[in-house]
C-alpha atoms as a printed R data frame, in Angstrom:
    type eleno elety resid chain resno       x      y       z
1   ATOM     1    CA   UNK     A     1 -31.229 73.098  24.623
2   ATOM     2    CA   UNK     A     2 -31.395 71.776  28.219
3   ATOM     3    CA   UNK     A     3 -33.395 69.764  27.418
4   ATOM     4    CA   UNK     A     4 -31.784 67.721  24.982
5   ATOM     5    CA   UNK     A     5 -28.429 67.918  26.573
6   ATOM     6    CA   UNK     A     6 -30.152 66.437  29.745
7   ATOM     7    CA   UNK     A     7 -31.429 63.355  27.127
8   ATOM     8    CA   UNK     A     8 -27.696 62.644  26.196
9   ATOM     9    CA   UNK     A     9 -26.721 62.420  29.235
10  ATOM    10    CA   UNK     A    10 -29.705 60.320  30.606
11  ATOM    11    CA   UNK     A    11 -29.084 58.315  27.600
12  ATOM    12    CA   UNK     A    12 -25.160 57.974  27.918
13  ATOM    13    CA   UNK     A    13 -25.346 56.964  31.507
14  ATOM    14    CA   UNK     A    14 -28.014 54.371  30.995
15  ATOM    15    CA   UNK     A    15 -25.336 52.886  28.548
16  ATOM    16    CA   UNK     A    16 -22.305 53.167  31.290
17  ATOM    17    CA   UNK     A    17 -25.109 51.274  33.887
18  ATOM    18    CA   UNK     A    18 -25.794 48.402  31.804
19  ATOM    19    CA   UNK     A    19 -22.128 48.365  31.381
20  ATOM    20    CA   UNK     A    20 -21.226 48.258  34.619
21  ATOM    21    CA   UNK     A    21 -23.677 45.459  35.687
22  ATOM    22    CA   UNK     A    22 -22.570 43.059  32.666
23  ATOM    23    CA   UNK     A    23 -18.743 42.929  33.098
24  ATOM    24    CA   UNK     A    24 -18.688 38.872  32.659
25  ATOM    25    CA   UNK     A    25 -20.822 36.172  30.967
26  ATOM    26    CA   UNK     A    26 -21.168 32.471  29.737
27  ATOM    27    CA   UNK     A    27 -19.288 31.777  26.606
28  ATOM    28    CA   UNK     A    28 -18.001 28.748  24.470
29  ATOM    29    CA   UNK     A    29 -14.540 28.509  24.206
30  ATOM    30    CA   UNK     A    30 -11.529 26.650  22.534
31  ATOM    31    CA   UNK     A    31  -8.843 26.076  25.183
32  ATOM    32    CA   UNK     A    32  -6.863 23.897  22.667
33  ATOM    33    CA   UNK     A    33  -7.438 22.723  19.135
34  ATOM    34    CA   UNK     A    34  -8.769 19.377  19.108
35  ATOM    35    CA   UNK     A    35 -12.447 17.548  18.953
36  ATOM    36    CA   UNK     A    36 -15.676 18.413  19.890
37  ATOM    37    CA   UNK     A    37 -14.540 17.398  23.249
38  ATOM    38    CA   UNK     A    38 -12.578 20.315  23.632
39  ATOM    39    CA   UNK     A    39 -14.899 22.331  24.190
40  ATOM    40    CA   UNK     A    40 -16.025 24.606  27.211
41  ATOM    41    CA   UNK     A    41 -18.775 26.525  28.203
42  ATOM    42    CA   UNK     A    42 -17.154 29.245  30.941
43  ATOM    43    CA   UNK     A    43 -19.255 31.095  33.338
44  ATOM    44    CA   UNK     A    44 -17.117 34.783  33.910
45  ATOM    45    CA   UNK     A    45 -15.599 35.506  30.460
46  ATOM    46    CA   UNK     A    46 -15.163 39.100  30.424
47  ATOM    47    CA   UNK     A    47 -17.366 41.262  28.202
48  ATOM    48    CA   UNK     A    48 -14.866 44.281  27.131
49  ATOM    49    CA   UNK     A    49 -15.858 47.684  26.971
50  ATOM    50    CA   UNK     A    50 -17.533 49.517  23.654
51  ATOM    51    CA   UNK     A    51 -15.523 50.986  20.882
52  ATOM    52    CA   UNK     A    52 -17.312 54.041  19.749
53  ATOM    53    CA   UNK     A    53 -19.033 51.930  16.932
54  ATOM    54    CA   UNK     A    54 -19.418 48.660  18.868
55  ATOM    55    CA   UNK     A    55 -22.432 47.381  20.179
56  ATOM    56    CA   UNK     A    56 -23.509 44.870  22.731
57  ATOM    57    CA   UNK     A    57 -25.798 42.243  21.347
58  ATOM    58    CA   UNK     A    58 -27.857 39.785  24.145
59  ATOM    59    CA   UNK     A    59 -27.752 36.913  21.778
60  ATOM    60    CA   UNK     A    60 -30.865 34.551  21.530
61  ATOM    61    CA   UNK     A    61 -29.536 32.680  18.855
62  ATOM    62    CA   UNK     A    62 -26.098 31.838  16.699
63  ATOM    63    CA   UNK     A    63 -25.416 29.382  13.882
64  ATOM    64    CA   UNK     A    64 -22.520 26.566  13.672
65  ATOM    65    CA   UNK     A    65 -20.377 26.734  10.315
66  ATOM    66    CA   UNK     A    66 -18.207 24.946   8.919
67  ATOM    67    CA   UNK     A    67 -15.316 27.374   9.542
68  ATOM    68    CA   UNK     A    68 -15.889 27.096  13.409
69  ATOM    69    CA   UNK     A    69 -15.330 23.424  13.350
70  ATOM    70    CA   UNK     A    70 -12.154 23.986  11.252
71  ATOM    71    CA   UNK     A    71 -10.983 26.453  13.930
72  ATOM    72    CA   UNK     A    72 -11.516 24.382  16.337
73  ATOM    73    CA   UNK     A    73  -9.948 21.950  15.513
74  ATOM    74    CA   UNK     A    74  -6.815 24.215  14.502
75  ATOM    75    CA   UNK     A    75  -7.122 25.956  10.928
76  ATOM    76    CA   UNK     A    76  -5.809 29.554  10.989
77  ATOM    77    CA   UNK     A    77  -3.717 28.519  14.116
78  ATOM    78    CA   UNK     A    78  -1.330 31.308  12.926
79  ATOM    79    CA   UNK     A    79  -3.772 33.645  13.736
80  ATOM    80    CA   UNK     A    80  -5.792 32.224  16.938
81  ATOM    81    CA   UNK     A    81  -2.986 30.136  18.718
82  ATOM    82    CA   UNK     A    82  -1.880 33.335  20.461
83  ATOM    83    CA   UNK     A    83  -5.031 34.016  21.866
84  ATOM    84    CA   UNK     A    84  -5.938 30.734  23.261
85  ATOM    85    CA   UNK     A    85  -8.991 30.280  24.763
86  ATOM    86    CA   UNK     A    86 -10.789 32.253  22.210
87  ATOM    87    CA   UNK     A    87 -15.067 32.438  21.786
88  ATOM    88    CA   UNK     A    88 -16.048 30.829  18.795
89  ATOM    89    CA   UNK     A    89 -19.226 31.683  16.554
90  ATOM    90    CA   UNK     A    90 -19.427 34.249  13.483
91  ATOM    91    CA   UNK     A    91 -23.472 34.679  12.952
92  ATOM    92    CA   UNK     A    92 -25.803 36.020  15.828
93  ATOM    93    CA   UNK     A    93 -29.218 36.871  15.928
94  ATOM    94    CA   UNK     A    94 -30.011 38.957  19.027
95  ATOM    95    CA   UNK     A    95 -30.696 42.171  20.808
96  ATOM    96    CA   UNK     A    96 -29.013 45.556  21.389
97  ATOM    97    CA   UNK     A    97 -28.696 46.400  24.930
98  ATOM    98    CA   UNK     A    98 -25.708 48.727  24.664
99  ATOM    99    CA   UNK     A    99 -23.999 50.897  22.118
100 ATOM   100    CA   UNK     A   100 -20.773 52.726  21.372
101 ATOM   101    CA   UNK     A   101 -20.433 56.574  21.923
102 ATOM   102    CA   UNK     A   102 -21.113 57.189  17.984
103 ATOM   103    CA   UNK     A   103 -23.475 54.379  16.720
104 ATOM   104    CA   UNK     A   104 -26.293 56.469  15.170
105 ATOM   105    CA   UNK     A   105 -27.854 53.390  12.822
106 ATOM   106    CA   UNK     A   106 -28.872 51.052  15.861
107 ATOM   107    CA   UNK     A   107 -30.632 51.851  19.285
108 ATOM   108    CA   UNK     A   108 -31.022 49.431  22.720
109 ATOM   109    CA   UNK     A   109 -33.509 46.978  22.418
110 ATOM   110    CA   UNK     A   110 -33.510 46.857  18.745
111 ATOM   111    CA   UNK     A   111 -33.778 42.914  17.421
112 ATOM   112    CA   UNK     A   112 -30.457 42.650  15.014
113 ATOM   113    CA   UNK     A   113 -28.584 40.269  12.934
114 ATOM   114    CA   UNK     A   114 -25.375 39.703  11.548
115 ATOM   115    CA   UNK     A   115 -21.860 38.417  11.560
116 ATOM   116    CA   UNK     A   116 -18.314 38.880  12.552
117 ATOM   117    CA   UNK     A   117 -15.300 38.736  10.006
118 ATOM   118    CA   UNK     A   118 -13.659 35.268   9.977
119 ATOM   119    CA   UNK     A   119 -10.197 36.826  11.782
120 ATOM   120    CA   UNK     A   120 -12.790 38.113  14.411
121 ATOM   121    CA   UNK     A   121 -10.745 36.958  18.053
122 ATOM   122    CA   UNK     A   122 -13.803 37.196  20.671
123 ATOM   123    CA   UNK     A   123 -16.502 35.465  18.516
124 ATOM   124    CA   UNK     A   124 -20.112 35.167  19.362
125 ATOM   125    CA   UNK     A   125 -20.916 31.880  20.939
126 ATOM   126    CA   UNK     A   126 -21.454 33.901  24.139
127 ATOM   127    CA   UNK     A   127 -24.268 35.518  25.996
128 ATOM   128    CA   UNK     A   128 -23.182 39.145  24.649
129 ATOM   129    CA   UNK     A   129 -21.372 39.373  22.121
130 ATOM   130    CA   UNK     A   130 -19.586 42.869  21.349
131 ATOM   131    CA   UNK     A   131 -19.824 43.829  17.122
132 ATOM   132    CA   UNK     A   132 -19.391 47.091  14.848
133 ATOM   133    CA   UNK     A   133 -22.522 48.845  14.175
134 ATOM   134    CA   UNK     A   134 -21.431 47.482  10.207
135 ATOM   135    CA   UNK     A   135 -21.761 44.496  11.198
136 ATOM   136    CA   UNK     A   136 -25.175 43.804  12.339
137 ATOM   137    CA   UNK     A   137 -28.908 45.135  11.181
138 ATOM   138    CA   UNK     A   138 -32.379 45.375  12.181
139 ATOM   139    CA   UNK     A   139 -33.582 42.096  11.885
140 ATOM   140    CA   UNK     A   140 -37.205 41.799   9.853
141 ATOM   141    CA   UNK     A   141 -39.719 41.439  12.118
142 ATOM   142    CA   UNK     A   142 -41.094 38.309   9.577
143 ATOM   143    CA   UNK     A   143 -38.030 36.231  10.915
144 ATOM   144    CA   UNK     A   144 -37.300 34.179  14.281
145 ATOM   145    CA   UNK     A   145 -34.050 34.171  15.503
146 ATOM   146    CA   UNK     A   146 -33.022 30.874  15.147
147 ATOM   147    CA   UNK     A   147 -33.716 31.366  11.206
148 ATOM   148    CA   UNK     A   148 -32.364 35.103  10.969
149 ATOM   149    CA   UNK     A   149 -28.907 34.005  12.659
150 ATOM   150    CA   UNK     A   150 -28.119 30.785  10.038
151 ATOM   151    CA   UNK     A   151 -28.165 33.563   7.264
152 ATOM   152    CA   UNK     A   152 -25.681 36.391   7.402
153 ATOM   153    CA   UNK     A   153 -22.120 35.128   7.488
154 ATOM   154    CA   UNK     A   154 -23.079 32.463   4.364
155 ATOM   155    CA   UNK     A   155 -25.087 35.265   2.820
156 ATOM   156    CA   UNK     A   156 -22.111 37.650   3.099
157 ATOM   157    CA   UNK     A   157 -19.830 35.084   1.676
158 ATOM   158    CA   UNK     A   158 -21.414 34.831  -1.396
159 ATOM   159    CA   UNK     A   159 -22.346 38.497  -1.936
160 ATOM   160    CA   UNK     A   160 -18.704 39.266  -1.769
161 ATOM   161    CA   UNK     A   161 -17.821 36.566  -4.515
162 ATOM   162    CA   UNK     A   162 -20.797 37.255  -6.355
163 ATOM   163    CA   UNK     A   163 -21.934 41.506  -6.138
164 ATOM   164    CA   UNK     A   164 -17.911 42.564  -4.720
165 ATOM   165    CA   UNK     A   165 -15.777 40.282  -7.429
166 ATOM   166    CA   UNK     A   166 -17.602 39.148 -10.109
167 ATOM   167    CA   UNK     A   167 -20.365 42.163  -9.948
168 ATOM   168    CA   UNK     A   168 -23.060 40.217 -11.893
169 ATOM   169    CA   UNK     A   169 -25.729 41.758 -13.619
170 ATOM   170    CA   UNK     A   170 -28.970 41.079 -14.906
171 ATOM   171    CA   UNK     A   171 -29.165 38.879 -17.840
172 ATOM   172    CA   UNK     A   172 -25.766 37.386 -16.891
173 ATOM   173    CA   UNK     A   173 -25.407 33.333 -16.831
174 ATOM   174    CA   UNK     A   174 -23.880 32.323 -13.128
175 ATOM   175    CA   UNK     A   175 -22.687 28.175 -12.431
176 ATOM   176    CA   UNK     A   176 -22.704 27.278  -8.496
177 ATOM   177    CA   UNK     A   177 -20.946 24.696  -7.479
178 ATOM   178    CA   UNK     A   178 -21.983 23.004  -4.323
179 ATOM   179    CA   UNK     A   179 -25.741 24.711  -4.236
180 ATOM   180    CA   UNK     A   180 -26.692 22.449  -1.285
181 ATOM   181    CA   UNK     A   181 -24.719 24.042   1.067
182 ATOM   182    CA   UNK     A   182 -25.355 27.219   2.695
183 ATOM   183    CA   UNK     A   183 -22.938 29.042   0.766
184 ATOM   184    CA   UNK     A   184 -24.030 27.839  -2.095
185 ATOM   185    CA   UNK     A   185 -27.811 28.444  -1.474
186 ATOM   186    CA   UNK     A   186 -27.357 31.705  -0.885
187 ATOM   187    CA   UNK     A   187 -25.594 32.201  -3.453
188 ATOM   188    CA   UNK     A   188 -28.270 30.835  -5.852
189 ATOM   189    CA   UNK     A   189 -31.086 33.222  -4.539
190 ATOM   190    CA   UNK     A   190 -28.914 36.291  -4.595
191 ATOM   191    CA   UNK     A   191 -27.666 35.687  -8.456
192 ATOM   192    CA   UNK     A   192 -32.014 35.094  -9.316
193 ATOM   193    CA   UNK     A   193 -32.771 38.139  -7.518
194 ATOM   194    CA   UNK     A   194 -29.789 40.186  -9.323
195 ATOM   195    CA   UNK     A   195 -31.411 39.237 -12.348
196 ATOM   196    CA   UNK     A   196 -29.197 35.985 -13.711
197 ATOM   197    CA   UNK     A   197 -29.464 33.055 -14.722
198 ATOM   198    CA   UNK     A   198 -28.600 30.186 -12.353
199 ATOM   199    CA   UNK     A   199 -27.104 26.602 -12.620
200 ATOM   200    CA   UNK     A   200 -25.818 24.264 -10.006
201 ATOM   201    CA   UNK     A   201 -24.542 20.701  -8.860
202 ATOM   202    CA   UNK     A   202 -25.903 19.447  -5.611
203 ATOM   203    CA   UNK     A   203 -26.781 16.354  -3.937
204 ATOM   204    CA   UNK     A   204 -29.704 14.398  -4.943
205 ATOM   205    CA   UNK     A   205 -31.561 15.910  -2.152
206 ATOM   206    CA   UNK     A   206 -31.285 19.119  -2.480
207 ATOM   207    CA   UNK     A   207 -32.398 19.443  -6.463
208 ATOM   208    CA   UNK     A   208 -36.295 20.468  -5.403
209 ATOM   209    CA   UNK     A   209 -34.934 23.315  -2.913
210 ATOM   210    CA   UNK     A   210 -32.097 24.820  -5.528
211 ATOM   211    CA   UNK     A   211 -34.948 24.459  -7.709
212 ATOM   212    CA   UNK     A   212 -38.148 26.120  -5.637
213 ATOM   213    CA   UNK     A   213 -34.781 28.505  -5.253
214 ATOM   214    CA   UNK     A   214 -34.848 29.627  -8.900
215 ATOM   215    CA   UNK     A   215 -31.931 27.523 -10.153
216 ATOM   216    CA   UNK     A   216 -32.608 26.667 -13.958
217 ATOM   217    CA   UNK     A   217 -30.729 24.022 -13.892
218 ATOM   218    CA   UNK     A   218 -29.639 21.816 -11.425
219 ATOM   219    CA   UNK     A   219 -27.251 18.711 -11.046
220 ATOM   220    CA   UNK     A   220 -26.931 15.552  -8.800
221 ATOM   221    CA   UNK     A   221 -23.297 15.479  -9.052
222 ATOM   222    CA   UNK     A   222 -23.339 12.133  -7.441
223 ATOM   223    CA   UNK     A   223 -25.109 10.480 -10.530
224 ATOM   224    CA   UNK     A   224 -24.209 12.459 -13.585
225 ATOM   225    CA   UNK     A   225 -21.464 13.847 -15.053
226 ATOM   226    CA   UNK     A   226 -21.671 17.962 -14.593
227 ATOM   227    CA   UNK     A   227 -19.035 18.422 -16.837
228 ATOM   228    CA   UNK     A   228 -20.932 16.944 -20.092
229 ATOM   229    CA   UNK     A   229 -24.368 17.726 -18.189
230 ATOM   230    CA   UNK     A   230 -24.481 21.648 -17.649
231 ATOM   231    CA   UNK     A   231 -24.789 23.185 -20.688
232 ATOM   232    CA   UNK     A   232 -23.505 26.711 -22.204
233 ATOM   233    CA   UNK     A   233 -20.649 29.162 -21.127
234 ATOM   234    CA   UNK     A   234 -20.830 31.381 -17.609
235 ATOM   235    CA   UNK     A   235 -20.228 34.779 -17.190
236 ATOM   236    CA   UNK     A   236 -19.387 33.775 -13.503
237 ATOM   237    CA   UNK     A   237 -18.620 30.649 -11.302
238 ATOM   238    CA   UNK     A   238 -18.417 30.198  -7.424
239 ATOM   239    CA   UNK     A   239 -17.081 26.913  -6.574
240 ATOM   240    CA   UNK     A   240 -17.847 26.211  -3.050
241 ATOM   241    CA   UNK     A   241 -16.690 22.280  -3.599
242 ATOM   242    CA   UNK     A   242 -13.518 23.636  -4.306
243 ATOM   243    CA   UNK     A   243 -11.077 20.601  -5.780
244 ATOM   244    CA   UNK     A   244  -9.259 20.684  -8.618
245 ATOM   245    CA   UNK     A   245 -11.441 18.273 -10.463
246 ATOM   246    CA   UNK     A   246 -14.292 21.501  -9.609
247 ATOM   247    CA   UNK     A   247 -11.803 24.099 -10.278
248 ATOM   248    CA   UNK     A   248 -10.736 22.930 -13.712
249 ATOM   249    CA   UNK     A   249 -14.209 21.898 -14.957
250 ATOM   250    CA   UNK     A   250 -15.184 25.729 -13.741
251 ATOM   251    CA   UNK     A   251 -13.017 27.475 -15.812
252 ATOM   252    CA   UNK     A   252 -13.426 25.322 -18.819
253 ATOM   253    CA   UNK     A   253 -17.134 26.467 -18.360
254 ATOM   254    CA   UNK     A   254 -16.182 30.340 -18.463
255 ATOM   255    CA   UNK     A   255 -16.833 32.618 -21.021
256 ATOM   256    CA   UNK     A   256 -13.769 34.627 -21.904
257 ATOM   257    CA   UNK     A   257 -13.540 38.056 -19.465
258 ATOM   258    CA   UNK     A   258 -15.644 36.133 -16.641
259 ATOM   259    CA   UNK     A   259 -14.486 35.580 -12.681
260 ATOM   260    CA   UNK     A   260 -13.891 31.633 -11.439
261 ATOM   261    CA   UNK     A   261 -14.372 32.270  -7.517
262 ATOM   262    CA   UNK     A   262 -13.596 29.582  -4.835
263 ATOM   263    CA   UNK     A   263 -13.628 29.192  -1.565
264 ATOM   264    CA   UNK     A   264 -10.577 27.400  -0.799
265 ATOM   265    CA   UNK     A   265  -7.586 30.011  -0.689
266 ATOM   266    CA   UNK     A   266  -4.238 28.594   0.763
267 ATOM   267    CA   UNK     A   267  -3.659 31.848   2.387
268 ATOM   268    CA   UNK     A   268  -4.580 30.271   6.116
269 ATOM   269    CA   UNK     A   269  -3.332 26.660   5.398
270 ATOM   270    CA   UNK     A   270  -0.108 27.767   4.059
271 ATOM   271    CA   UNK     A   271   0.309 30.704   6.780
272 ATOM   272    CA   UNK     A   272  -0.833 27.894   9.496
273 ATOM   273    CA   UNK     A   273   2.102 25.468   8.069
274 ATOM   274    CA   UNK     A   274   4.850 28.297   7.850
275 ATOM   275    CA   UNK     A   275   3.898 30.781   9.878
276 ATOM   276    CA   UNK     A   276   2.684 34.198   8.501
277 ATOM   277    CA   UNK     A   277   5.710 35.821   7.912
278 ATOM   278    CA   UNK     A   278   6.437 33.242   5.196
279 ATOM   279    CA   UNK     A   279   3.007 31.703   4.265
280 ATOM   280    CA   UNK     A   280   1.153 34.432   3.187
281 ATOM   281    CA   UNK     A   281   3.322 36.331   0.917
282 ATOM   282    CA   UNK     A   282   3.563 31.946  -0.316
283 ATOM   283    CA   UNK     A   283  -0.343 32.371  -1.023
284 ATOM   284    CA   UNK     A   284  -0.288 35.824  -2.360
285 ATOM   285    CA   UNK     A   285   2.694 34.478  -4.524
286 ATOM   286    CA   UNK     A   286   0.815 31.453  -5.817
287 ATOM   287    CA   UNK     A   287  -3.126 33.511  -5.825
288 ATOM   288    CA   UNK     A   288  -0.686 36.066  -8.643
289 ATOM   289    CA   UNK     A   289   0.712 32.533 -10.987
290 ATOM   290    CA   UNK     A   290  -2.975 30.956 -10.644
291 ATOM   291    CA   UNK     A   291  -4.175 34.540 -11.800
292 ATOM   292    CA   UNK     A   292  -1.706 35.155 -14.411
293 ATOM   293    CA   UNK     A   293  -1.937 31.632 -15.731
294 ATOM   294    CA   UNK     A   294  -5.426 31.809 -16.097
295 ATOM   295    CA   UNK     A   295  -5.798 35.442 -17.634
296 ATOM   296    CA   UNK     A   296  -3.308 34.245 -20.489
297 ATOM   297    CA   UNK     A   297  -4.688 30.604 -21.044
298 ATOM   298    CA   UNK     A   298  -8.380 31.579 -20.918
299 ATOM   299    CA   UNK     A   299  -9.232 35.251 -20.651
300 ATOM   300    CA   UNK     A   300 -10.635 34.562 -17.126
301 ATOM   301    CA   UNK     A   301 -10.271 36.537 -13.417
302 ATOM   302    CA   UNK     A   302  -9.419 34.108 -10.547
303 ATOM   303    CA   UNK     A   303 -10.209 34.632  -7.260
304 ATOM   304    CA   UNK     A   304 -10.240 33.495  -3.617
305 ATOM   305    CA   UNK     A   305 -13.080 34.707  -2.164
306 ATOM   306    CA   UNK     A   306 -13.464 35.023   1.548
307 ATOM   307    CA   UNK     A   307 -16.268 36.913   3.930
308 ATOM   308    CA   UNK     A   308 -15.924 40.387   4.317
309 ATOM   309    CA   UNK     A   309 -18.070 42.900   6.490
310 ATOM   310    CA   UNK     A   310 -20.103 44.883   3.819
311 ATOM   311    CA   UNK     A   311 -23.229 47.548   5.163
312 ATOM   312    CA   UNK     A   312 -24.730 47.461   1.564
313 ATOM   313    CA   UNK     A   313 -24.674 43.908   1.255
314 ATOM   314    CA   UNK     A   314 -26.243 43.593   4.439
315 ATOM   315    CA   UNK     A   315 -28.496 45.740   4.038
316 ATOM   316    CA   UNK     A   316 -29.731 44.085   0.788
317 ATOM   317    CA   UNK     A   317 -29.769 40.515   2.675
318 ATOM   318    CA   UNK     A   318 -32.292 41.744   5.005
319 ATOM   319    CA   UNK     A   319 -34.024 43.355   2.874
320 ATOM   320    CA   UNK     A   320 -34.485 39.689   0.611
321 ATOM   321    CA   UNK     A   321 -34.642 38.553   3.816
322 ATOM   322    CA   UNK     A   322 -37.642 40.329   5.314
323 ATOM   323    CA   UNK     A   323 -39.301 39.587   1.689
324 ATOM   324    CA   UNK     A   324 -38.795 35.913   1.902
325 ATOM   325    CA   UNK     A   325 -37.008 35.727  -1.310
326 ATOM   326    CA   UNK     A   326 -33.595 34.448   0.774
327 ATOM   327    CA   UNK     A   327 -33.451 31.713   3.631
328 ATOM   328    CA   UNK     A   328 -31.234 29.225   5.181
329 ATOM   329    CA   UNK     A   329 -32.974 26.124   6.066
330 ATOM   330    CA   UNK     A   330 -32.057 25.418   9.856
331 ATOM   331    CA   UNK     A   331 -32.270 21.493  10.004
332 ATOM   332    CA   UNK     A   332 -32.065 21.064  13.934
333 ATOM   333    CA   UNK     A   333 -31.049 23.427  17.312
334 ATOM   334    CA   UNK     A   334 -29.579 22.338  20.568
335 ATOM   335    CA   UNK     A   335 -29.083 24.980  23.375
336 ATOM   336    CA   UNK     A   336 -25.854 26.406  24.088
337 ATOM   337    CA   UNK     A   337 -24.981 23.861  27.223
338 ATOM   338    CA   UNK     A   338 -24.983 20.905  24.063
339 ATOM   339    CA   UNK     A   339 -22.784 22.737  22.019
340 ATOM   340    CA   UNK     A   340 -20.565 19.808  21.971
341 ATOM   341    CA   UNK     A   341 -23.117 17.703  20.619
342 ATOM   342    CA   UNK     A   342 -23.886 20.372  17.827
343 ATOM   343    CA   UNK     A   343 -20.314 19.968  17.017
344 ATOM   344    CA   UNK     A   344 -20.327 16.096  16.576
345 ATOM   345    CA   UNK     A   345 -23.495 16.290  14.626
346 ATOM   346    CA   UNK     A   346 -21.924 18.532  12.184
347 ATOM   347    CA   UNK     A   347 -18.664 17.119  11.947
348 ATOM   348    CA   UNK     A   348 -20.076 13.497  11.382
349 ATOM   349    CA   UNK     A   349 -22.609 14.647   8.946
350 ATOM   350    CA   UNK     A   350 -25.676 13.495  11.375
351 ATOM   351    CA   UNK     A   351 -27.344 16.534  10.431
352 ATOM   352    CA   UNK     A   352 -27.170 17.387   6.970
353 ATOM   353    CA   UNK     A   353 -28.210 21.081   6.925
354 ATOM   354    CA   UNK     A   354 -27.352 23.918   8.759
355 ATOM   355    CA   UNK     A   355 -27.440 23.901  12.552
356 ATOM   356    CA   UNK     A   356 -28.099 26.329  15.054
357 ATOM   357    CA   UNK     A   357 -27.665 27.233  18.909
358 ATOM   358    CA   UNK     A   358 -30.550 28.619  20.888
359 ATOM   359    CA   UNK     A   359 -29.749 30.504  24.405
360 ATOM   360    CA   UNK     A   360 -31.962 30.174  27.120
């Protein structure tokens, strides 16, 4: 009994050591909303301390998505313009070296991944990055960092639309639109390895990956017409283009009782225009007439669909993970110190796949 009592409390104050030598550390920051230029890489951010389910992850690697150039340059302003400079960076691929009083699931030096919630304020472009111990997972052993980090917050985003909202099933039919994209490609592999059939528009390039992915059917929307080209009725369709061209042609492609899901909710643009005290009960307003105008016109469920923190869904994209039946692509890194450049590659389409930043 001694004994083990003596192991907490060798174990507790290793944890309140490590914490008390890492207080600050390097992180990217947004000082103002604005271009890449913006930008800043700050030496003695403060690292706070550990909920009880928090943990303290030394990151090695973390991707760049499209939502962290829209925050940057101002989108969900409502929400982050109070806390000005805030980190950016939602995926991280690291290590544990310190954990909250009642995290039982992960252990120091364990090799995690996983992502932060888009609202998150202290993101985790930053040497350690602080998380919930739902959050992040062990990281398969099969995958390097710089891969394992480009995966979970996309990943997520689609399991939510896909396994939370729509809750597909095997034999099911399932249109993406946008498969290229990250979103979208994750979204094909977890619908093939639920079981369903998968279709999806994408660029020219892209057809042989969506393809080698399991899609059956897949569409250069540049060259043909999707509309007249993808044949048969959906039980289920994630628009990750998300314009009303996309959005109509979607729904027309719905069976009766199935879920149209996009992206592209007006709950941050219209809180970021009005404030949140107006603009979101606007969205929630005009999410209910979109919902009740589509339930009566077509028989369909329409949804915004947004990333969400889920344990069983991360659990299950590790698990495809570590069995190589889901991956990200990573097209280029830069280290941390040229995040800047990361940004302008991304935001003028240099670099047409997913990008990631390595830390030294």
């Amino acid at each position: 009994m001694r004994f083990l009592q003596f192991s907490r409390n060798l174990a507790i104050s290793s944890r309140l050591r490590f914490r008390n030598l890492v207080t600050s550390c390097r992180a990217v920051v947004v000082p103002r909303f604005g271009g890449p230029d913006v930008l800043e890489i700050r030496d003695h951010v403060e690292v706070p301390n550990l909920k009880p389910h928090e943990v303290l992850v030394k990151a090695h690697a973390v991707s760049v998505n499209p939502l962290d150039l829209r925050m940057r340059t101002g989108y969900g302003r409502s929400v982050f313009e109070p806390f000005l400079p805030f980190i950016l960076g939602r995926d991280i691929s690291g290590e544990v070296v310190a954990v909250g009083d009642l995290v039982r699931s992960l252990h120091v030096g364990q090799e995690v991944f996983g992502a932060l919630h888009p609202t998150a304020r202290r993101g985790t472009c930053t040497d350690y990055a602080v998380l919930s111990d739902e959050q992040v997972t062990w990281k398969p052993a099969s995958t390097s960092h710089v891969d394992a980090c480009a995966i979970p917050f996309a990943a997520l985003t689609a399991w939510r639309a896909l396994k939370s909202t729509a809750r597909i099933t095997p034999g099911q039919r399932v249109l993406v639109i946008g498969g290229g994209g990250a979103v979208g490609f994750s979204a094909i592999q977890l619908s093939v390895a639920a079981g369903c059939h998968v279709s999806t528009t994408c660029e020219r390039e892209s057809i042989d990956r969506v393809q080698a992915a399991g899609a059956e059917q897949a569409v250069d929307y540049a060259t043909e017409d999707f509309e007249l080209a993808i044949k048969g009725q959906f039980d289920a369709v994630l628009d990750t283009v998300s314009l009303p061209d996309t959005e109509r042609i979607g729904i027309n492609l719905l069976k009766r009782g199935g879920h149209y899901m996009t992206l592209q909710g007006e709950a941050a643009s219209l809180s970021d225009r009005y404030g949140l005290a107006v603009g979101f009960p606007m969205a929630a307003g005009l999410l209910l007439k979109k919902q009740i105008q589509y339930r009566l016109s077509h028989g369909i469920a329409y949804w915004w669909t947004y990333m969400r923190s889920d344990p069983e869904g991360l659990s299950e994209i590790r698990r495809l993970t570590g069995d190589g039946k889901l991956t990200i692509p990573v097209m280029k890194t830069y280290p941390i110190t040229q995040v800047r450049e990361a940004h302008e590659a991304k935001e003028k389409k240099l670099v047409p796949g997913k990008v990631v930043l390595e830390f030294d």
